[in-house]
PAKE-227397 format. One line per field, with one value per residue (C-alpha): residue number from 1; residue in three letters; x, y, z. Coordinates in steps of 0.25 Angstrom, whole numbers, m for minus. Example, Ala and Ser with C-alpha at 12.3 -4.5 7.8 and 13.67 -1.06 7.14 Angstrom:
BEGIN
i = 1, 2
aa = ALA, SER
x = 49, 55
y = m18, m4
z = 31, 29
end
This chain:
BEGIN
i = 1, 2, 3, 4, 5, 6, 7, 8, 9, 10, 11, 12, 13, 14, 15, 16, 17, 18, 19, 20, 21, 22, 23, 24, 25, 26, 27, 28, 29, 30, 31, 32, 33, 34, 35, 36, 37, 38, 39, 40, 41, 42, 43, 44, 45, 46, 47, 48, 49, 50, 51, 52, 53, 54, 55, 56, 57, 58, 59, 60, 61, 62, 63, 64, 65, 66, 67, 68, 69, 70, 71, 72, 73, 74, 75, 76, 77, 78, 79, 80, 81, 82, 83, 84, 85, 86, 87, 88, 89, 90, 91, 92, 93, 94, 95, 96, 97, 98, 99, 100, 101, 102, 103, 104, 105, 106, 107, 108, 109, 110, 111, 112, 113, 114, 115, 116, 117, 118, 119, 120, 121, 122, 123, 124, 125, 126, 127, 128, 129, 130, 131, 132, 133, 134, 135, 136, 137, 138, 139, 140, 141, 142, 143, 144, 145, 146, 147, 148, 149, 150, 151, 152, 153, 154, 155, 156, 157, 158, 159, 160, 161, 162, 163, 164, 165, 166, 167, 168, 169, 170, 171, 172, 173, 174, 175, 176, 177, 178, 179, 180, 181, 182, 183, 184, 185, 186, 187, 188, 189, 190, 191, 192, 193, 194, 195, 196, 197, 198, 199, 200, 201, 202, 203, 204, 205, 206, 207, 208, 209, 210, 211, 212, 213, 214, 215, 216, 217, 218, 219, 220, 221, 222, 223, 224, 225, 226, 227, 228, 229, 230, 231, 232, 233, 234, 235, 236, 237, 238, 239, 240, 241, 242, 243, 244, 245, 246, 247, 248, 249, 250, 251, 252, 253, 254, 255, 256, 257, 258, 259, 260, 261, 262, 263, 264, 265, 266, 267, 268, 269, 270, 271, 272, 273, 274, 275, 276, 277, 278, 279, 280, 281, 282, 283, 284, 285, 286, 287, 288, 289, 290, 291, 292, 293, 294, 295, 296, 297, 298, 299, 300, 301, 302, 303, 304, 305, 306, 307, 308, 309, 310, 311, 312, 313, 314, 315, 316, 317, 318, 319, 320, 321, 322, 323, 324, 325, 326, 327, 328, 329, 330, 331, 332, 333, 334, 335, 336, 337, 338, 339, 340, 341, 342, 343, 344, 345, 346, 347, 348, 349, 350, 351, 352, 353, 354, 355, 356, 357, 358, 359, 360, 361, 362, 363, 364, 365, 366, 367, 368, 369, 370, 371, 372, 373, 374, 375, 376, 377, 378, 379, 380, 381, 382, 383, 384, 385, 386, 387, 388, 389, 390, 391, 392, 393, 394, 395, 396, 397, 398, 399, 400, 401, 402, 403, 404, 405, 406, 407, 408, 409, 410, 411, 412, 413, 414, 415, 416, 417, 418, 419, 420, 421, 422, 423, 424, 425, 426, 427, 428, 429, 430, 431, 432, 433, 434, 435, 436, 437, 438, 439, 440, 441, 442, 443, 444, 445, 446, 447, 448, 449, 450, 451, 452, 453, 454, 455, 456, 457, 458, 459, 460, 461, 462, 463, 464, 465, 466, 467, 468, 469, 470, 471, 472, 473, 474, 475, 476, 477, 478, 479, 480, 481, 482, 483, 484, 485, 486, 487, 488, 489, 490, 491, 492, 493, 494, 495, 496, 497
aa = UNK, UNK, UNK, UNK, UNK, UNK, UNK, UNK, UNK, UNK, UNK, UNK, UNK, UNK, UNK, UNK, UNK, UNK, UNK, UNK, UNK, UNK, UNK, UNK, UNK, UNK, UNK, UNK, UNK, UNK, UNK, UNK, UNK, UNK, UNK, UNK, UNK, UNK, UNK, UNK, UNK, UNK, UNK, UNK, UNK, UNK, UNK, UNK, UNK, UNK, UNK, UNK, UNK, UNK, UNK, UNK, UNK, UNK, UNK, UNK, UNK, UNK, UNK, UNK, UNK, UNK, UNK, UNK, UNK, UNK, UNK, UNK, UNK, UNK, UNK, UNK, UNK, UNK, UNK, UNK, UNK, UNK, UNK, UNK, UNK, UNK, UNK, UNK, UNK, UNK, UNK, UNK, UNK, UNK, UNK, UNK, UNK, UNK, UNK, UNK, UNK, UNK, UNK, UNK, UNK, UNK, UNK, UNK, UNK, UNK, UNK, UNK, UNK, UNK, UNK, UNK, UNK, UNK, UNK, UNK, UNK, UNK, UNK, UNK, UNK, UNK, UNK, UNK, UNK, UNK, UNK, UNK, UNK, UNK, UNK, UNK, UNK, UNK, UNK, UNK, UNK, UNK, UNK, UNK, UNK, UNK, UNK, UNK, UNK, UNK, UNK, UNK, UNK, UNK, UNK, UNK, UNK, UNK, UNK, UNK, UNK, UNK, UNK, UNK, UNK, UNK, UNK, UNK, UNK, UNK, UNK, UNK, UNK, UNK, UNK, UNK, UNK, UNK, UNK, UNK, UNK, UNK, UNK, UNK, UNK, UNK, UNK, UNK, UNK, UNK, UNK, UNK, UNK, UNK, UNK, UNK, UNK, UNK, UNK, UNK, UNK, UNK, UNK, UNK, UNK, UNK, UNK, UNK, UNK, UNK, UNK, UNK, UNK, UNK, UNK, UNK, UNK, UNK, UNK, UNK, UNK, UNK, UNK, UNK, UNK, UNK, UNK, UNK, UNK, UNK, UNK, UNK, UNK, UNK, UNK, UNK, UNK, UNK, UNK, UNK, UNK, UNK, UNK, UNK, UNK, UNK, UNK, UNK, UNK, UNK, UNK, UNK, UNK, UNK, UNK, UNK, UNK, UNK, UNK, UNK, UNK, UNK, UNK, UNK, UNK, UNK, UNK, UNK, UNK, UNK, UNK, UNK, UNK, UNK, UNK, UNK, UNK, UNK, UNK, UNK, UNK, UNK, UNK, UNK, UNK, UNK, UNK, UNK, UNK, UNK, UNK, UNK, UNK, UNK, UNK, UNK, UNK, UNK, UNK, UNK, UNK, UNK, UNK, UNK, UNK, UNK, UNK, UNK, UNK, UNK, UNK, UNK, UNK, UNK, UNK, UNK, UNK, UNK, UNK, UNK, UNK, UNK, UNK, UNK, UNK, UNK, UNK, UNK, UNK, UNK, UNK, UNK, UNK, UNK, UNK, UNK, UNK, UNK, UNK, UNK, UNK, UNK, UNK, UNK, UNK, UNK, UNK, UNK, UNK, UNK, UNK, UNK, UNK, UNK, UNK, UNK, UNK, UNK, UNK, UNK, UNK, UNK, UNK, UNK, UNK, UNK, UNK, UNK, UNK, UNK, UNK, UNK, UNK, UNK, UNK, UNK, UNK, UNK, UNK, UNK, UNK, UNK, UNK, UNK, UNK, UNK, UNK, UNK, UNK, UNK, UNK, UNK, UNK, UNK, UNK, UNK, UNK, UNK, UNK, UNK, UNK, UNK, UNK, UNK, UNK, UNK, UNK, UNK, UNK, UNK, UNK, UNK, UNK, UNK, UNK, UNK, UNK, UNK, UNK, UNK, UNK, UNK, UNK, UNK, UNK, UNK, UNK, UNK, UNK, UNK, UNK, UNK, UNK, UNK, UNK, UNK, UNK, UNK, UNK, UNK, UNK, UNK, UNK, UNK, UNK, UNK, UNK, UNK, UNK, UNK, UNK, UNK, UNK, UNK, UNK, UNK, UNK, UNK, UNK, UNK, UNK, UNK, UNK, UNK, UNK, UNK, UNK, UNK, UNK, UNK, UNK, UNK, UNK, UNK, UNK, UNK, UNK, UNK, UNK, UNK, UNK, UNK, UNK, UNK, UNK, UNK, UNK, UNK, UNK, UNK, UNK, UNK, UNK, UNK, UNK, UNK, UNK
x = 0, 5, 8, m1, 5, m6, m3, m7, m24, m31, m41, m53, m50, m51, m63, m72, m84, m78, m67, m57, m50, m41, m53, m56, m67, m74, m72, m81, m85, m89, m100, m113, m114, m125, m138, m138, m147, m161, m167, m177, m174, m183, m183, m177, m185, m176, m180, m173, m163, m158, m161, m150, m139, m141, m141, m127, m119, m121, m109, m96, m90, m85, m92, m97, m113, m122, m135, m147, m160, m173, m187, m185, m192, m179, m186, m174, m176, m162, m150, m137, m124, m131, m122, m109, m99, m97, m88, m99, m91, m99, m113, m104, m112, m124, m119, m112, m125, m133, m126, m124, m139, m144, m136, m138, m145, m132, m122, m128, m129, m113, m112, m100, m95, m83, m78, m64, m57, m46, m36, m23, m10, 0, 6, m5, m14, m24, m25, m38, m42, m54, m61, m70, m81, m83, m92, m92, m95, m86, m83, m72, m78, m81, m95, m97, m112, m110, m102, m90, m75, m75, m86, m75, m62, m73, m72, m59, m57, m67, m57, m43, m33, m23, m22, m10, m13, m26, m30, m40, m44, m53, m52, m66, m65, m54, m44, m47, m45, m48, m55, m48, m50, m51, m43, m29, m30, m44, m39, m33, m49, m58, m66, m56, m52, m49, m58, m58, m67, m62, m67, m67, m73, m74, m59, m55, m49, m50, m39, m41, m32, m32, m24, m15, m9, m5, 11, 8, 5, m10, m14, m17, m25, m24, m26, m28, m22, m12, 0, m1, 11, 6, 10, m3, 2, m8, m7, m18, m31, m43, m40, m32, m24, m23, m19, m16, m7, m7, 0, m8, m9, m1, m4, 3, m6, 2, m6, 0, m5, m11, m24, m28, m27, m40, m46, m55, m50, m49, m52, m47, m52, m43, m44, m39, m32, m32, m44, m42, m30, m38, m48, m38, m30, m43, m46, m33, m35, m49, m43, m32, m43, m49, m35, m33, m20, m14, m1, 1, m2, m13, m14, m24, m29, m33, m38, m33, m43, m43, m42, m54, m60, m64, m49, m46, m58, m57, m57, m70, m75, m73, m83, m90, m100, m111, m113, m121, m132, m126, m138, m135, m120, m127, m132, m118, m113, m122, m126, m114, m106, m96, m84, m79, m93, m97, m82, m85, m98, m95, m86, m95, m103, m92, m89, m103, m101, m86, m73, m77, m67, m72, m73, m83, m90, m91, m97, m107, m110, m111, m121, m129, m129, m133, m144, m149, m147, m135, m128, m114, m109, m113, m106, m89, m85, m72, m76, m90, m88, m86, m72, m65, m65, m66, m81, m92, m106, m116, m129, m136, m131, m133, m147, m151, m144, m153, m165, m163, m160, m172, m181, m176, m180, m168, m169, m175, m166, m154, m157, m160, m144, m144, m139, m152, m151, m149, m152, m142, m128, m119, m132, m136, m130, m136, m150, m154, m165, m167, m179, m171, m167, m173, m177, m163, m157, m144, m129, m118, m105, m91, m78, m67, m75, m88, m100, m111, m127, m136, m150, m165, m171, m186, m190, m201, m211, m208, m203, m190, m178, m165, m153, m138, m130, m114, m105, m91, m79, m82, m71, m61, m69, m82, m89, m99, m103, m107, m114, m124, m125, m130, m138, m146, m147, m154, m163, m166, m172, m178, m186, m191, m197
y = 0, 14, 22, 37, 48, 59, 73, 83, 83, 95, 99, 97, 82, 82, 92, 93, 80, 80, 70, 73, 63, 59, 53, 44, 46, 39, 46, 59, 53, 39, 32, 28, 13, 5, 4, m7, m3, m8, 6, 9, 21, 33, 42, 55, 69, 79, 90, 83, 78, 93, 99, 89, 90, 106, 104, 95, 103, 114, 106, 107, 102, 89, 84, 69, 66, 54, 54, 45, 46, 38, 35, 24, 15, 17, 25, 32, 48, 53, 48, 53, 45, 36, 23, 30, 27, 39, 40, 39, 45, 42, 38, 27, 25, 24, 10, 5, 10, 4, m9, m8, m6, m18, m26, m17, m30, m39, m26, m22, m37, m37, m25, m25, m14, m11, m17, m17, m30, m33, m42, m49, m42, m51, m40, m40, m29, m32, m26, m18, m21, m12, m20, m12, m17, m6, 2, 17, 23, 22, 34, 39, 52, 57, 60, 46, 38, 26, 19, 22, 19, 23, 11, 0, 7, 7, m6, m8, 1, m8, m20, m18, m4, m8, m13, m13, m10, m5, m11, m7, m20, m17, m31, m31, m26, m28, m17, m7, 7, 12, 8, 9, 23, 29, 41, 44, 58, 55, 46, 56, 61, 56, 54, 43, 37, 23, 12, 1, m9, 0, 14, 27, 41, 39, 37, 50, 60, 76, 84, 101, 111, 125, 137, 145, 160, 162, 156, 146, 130, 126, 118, 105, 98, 81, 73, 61, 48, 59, 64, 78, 87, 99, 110, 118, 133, 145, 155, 167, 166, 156, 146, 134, 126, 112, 100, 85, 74, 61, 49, 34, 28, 39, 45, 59, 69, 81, 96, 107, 121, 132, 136, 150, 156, 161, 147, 137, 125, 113, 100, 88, 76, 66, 48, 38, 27, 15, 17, 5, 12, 25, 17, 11, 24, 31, 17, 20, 32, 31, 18, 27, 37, 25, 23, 9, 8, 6, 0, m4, 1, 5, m4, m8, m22, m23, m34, m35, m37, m51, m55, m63, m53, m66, m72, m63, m64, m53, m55, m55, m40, m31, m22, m21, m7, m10, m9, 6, 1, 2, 10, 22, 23, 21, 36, 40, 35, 41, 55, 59, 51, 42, 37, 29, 23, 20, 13, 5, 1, m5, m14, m17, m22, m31, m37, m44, m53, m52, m45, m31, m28, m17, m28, m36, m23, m20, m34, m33, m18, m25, m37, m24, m18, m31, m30, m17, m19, m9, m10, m17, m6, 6, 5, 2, 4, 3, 11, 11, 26, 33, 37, 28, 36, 21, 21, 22, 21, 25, 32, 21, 13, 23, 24, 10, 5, 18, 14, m1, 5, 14, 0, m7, m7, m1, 9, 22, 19, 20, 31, 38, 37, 45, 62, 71, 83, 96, 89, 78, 73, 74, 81, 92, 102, 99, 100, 109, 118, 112, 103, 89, 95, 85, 76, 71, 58, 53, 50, 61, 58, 66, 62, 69, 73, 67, 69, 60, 60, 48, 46, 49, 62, 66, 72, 85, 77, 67, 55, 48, 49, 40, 47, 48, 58, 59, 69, 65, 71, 83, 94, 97, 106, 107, 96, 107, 111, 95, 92, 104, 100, 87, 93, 101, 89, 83, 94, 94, 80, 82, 94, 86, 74
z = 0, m4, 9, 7, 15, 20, 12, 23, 25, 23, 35, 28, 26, 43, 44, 33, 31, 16, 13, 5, m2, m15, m25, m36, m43, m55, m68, m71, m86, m80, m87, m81, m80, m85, m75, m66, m58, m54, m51, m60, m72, m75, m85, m77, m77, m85, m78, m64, m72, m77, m64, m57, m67, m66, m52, m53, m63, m53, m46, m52, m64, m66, m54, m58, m53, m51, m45, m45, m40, m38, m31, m19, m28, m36, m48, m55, m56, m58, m65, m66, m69, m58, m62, m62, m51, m39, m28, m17, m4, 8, 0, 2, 17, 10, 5, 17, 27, 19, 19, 34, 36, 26, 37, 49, 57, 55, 58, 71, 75, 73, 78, 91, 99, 103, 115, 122, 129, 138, 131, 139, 133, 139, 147, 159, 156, 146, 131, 130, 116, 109, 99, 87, 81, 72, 81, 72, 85, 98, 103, 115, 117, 132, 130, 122, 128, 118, 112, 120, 120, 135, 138, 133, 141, 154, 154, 151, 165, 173, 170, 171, 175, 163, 149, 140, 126, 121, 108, 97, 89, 75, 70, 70, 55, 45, 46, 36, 40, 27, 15, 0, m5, 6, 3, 12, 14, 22, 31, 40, 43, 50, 40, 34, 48, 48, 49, 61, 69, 81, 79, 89, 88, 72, 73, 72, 81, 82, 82, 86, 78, 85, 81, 90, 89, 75, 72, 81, 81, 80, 94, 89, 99, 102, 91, 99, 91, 84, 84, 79, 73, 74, 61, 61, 63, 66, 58, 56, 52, 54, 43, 43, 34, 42, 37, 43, 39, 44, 38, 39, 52, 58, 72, 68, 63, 53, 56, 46, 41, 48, 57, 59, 72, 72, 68, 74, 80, 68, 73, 63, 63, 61, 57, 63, 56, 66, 73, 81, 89, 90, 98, 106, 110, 113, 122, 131, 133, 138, 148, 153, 156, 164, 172, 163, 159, 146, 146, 132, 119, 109, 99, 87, 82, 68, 56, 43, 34, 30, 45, 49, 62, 70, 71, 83, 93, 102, 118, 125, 126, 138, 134, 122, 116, 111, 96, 92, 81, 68, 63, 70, 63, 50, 52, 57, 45, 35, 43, 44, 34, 44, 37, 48, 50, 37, 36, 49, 44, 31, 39, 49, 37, 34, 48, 47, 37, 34, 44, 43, 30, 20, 10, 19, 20, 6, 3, 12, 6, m7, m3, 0, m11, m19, m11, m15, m30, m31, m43, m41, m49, m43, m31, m27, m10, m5, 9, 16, 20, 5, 9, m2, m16, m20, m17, m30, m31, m42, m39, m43, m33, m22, m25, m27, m12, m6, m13, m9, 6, 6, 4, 15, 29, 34, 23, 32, 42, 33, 27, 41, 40, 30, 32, 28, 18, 26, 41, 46, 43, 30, 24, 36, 26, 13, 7, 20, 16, 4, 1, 2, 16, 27, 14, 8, 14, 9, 10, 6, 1, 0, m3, m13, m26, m23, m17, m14, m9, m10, m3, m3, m3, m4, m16, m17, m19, m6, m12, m7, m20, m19, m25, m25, m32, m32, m37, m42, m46, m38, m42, m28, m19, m27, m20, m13, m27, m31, m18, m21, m35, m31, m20, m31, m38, m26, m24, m38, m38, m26, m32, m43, m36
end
């Protein structure tokens, strides 16, 4: 494997909800396959027709759209470019939640918490070995009720005054911390943090940049799991030119450029690359707080991916948390558009019928889709977040796997998963005062040069539509432009139904 270095981050990779990342994209002159759909074709209204392409050559030039849209009973109303293959970004969840919920009975069954045990070390005191299970959720904030990392070193306390190492074990799934194509210059972010059986606090850690009298070094606060050298320098002003460089698997984080004196405070929000160690450092701090004493190391466990899970039994459990209902991250998920958690639940997916690999994961993502009479080739996933530029779908397969869903009896539900134009999650800011507002119901998706929204929304005339539109081949810092062309689009269609 090639090594990558990290060329210095820019601030708005750790900051801002868009990723950034190097891209490839399918070619703008692309032809559209041949239908092999089962969706009924209609004759489209012209006059809908001309008011969505004016609507999307509003946007900027070059910029490669598809969209699709039909009744729920799959009547087709709109058609462009709907079999050509797009780089979905995170409508990517809408595939892997909906995989998860077809199975939801049979994930929540398997479904474990994590839990701690004692293990003999051969120096007297015991190992206190964490074991993940791919809970999305465990936290070690104080004011945590649920769900809490405290709980598991509680009990550790009860039981013994000393440990030697402390161990985070992941083997609960394979050990990949990163699907192919995800994209190096995001993995320093959180949201391109790495991927474990064994997660904590979203895996990431916060670190707080604060100027100083202009000439002087910023303060750079605690960056928990880091090392940091500190280059920021205040200079004048109330801008900042920050930037972060941090090599793979490295605990030493690189700050350069400058903050403005007058300036706000600049938080960073940093990844994690073995999360399984993370957890385990966090662990020994909360047993030392505790008075336990550590004498050993922190240390991870982990499975190669061929490794059969059930050749190392783990020790009968100390203490165990009890699973959070799978459900309730489904919204997590999609609301606000979780990386990490759309990551973990592909592979949680996987773990029921296979080792919790990607590839188990995907397999049982394309059983699913089978099922729901997707069209094998409208759809390639290397990720189940969106984060991999590998990642293609065609409208056409978008829509068809939301219809499907919408008929099953899970199908509300799922969609309650969903952000809401201009009220909740990823959508709180779009179509707001707008006559979709309240009435649009559907996954966003951003990553390099491509945008994505796919969903239901409820036409003028009250009936429910299915659609998905994606642009491509965005031109660099236009992206604004083709998310209001699409949402025009939207709007537009919704008028005329």
């Amino acid at each position: 494997m090639r090594s990558l270095l990290f060329p210095f981050l820019p601030l708005a990779a750790l900051a801002a909800p868009v990723h950034a990342a190097a891209a490839e994209t399918s070619p703008v002159a692309a032809p559209a396959a041949l239908r092999s759909s089962a969706l009924p074709v209609t004759a489209q209204d012209p006059k809908v027709r001309d008011a969505v392409e004016k609507a999307l050559a509003s946007g900027p030039a070059g910029t490669r759209y598809g969209i699709l849209v039909t009744t729920l009973e799959g009547r087709e109303l709109l058609a462009i470019a709907p079999d050509q293959r797009f780089m979905p970004a995170s409508n990517t969840k809408v595939f892997t939640t909906i995989t998860a919920y077809a199975g939801l009975a049979a994930l929540d069954a398997a479904a474990q918490g994590t839990g701690v045990a004692l293990e003999a070390s051969g120096h007297g005191a015991p190992d206190a070995a964490l074991f993940g299970r791919g809970d999305a959720r465990l936290s070690s904030a104080e004011d945590c009720t649920r769900d809490c990392l405290a709980t598991l070193a509680d009990a550790v306390a009860a039981r013994t005054r000393k440990v030697r190492d402390v161990i985070g074990d992941d083997t609960w799934f394979a050990d990949e911390r990163w699907s192919p194509g995800m994209s190096w210059n995001n993995i320093p972010s959180r949201y391109g943090t790495g991927i474990s059986a064994l997660t904590l606090d979203d895996n990431e850690v916060a670190v707080v940049i604060t100027p100083a009298a202009a000439g002087q070094a910023a303060v750079v606060g605690p960056a928990a799991f880091y090392r940091v050298e500190n280059g920021v320098k205040t200079v004048p002003g109330s801008g900042n030119t920050l930037e972060l460089s941090r090599l793979p698997m490295s605990d030493v984080l690189v700050l350069t450029g400058t903050i403005g004196a007058e300036a706000a405070p600049v938080t960073l929000h940093l990844g994690i690359d073995d999360p399984a160690r993370w957890t385990a450092w966090r662990f020994r701090q909360l047993l030392e707080a505790r008075g336990v004493r550590v004498g050993g190391e922190v240390r991870a466990r982990h499975r190669a991916p061929q490794a059969d899970p059930a050749a190392a039994a783990p020790p009968a459990m100390l203490a165990q948390l009890p699973p959070l209902p799978l459900a309730e991250d489904m919204r997590i998920i999609n609301k606000l558009s979780q990386n990490l958690h759309a990551e973990l639940m592909l592979r949680r997916v996987g773990r029921v019928a296979g080792n919790g690999s990607i590839a188990d994961g995907q397999a049982a993502l394309r059983k699913v889709m089978a099922e729901a009479g997707v069209p094998q080739e409208g759809f390639f996933f290397a990720d189940g977040s969106g984060m991999s530029s590998y990642n293609r779908i065609s409208p056409r397969a978008a829509v068809t796997l939301l219809g499907w869903a919408a008929r099953q009896p899970w199908g509300m539900a799922w969609r309650e998963t969903l952000p809401v134009g201009g009220v909740d999650g990823t959508l709180r800011g779009r179509f707001r005062d707008t006559p979709l507002g309240g009435k649009l119901f559907a996954k966003t998706g951003s990553l390099n040069a491509s945008r994505a929204l796919s969903g239901y929304l409820v036409a003028a005339r009250g009936q429910t539509l299915v659609f998905s539109t994606i642009a491509n081949d965005v031109p660099d810092e236009r992206d604004g432009e083709a998310t209001a062309a699409m949402d025009k689009a939207l709007l537009a269609i919704a008028a005329a139904y």
